[in-house]
C-alpha positions as CSV (number, residue, x, y, z in Angstrom):
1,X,111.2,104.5,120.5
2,X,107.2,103.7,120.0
3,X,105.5,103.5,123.5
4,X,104.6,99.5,123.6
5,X,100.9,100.8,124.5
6,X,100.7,102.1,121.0
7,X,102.4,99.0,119.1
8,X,100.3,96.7,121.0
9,X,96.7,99.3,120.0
10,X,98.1,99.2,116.6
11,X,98.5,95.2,116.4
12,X,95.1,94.9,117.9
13,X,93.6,97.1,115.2
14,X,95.9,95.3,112.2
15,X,93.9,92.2,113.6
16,X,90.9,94.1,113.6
17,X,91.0,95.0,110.2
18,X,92.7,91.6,108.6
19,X,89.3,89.9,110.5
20,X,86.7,93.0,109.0
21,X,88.5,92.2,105.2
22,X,88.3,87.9,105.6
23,X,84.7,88.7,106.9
24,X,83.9,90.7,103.4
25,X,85.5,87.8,101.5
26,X,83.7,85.2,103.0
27,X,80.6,86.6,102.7
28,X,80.6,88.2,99.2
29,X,77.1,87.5,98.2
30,X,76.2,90.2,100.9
31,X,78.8,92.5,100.3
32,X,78.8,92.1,96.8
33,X,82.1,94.1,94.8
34,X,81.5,97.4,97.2
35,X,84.0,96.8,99.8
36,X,87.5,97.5,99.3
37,X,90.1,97.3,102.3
38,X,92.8,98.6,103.4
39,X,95.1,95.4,103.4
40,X,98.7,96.0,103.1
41,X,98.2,99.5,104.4
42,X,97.3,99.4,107.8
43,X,100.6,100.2,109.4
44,X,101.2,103.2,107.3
45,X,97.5,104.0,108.3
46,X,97.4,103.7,111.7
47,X,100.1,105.5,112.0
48,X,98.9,108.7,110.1
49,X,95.5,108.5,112.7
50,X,97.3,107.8,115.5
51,X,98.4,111.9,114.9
52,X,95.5,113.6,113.9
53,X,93.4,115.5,116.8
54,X,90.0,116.5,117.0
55,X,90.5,119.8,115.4
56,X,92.1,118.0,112.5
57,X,90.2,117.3,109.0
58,X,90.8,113.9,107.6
59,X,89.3,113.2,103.7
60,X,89.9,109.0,103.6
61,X,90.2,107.3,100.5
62,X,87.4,104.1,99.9
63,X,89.8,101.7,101.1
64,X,91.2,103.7,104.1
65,X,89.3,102.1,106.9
66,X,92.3,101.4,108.9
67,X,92.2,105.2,109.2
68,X,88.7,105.1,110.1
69,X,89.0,102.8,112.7
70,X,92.4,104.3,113.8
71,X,91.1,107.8,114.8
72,X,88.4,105.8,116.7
73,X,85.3,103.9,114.5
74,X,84.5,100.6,115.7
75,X,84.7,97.6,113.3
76,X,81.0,97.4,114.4
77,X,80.3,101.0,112.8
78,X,82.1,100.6,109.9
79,X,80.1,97.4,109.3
80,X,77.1,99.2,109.2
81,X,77.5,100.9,106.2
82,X,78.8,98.5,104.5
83,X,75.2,96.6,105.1
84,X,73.7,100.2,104.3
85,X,71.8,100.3,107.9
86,X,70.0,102.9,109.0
87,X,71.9,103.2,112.3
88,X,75.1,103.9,110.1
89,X,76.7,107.1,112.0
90,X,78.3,108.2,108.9
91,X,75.8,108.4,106.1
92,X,72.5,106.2,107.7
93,X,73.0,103.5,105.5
94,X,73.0,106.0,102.0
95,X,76.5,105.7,101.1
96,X,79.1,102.8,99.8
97,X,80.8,101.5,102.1
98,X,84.1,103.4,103.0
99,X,82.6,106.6,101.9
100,X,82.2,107.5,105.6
101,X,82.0,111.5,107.0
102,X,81.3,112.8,110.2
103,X,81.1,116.0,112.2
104,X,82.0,115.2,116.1
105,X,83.8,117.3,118.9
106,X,85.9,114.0,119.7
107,X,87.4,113.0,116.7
108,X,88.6,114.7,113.4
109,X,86.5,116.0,110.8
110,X,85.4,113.3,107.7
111,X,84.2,115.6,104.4
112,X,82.3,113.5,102.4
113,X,83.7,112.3,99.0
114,X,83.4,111.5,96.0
115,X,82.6,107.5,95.0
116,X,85.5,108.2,91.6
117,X,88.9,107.6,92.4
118,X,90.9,110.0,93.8
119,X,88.0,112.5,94.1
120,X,89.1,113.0,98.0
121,X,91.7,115.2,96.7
122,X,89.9,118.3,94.9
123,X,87.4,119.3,98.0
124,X,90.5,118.5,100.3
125,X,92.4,121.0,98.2
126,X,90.1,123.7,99.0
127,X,89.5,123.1,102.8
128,X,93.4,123.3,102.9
129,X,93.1,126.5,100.9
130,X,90.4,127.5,103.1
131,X,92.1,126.7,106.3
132,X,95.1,129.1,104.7
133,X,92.9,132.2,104.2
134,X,91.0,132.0,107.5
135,X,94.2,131.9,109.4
136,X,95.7,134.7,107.1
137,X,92.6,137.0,107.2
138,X,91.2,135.9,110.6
């Protein structure tokens, strides 16, 4: 059985996330056609943050910000790339929105990807491989 703590964070985040993607919509003209969400997907999303630990790396796809905000992102911060900001933690405002990567002792590692679709999965393949041969040779 789920703890009711983590049902009740992951509800609270679903809302989160529903609220960030009507947001978008109503305000196209800002946002323009760069924001994609993660709609439909949440639950499965949460679920896979919810498990990874600092140590972890994590390579989200463009319309994975419930993972984002699931391993601990505020809507806030998330917003601020979208806008392209300068006080963007991820990428200072330089980046699409969703193309988020960061470097932190509290939360997992975000490589940075690729804007083409599906391009998360090449330089994941090779941390994985790298991962492999450190723990083999190391």
């Amino acid at each position: 059985m789920i703890d009711i703590e983590i049902l009740r964070r992951a509800y609270k985040m679903m809302c989160h996330v529903k609220n960030m993607a009507a947001t978008y919509e109503a305000n196209r003209s800002i946002c323009k056609y760069v924001h994609s969400t993660s709609r439909g997907h949440e639950a499965i999303q949460l679920a896979t943050a919810f498990q990874l630990q600092p140590q972890d790396f994590v390579s989200p796809y463009y319309r994975d910000e419930s993972i984002i905000m699931g391993i601990g992102f505020s809507p806030y911060e998330q917003m601020l790339q979208l806008l392209a900001k300068g006080n963007d933690i991820f990428t200072g405002g330089r980046e699409y929105y969703s193309h988020a990567n960061y470097k932190g002792e509290d939360k997992p590692t975000m490589i940075h990807q690729s804007s083409a679709t599906g391009m998360q999965a090449i330089p994941t393949t090779g941390l994985a491989q790298g991962v492999q041969y450190v723990e083999k040779h190391l």
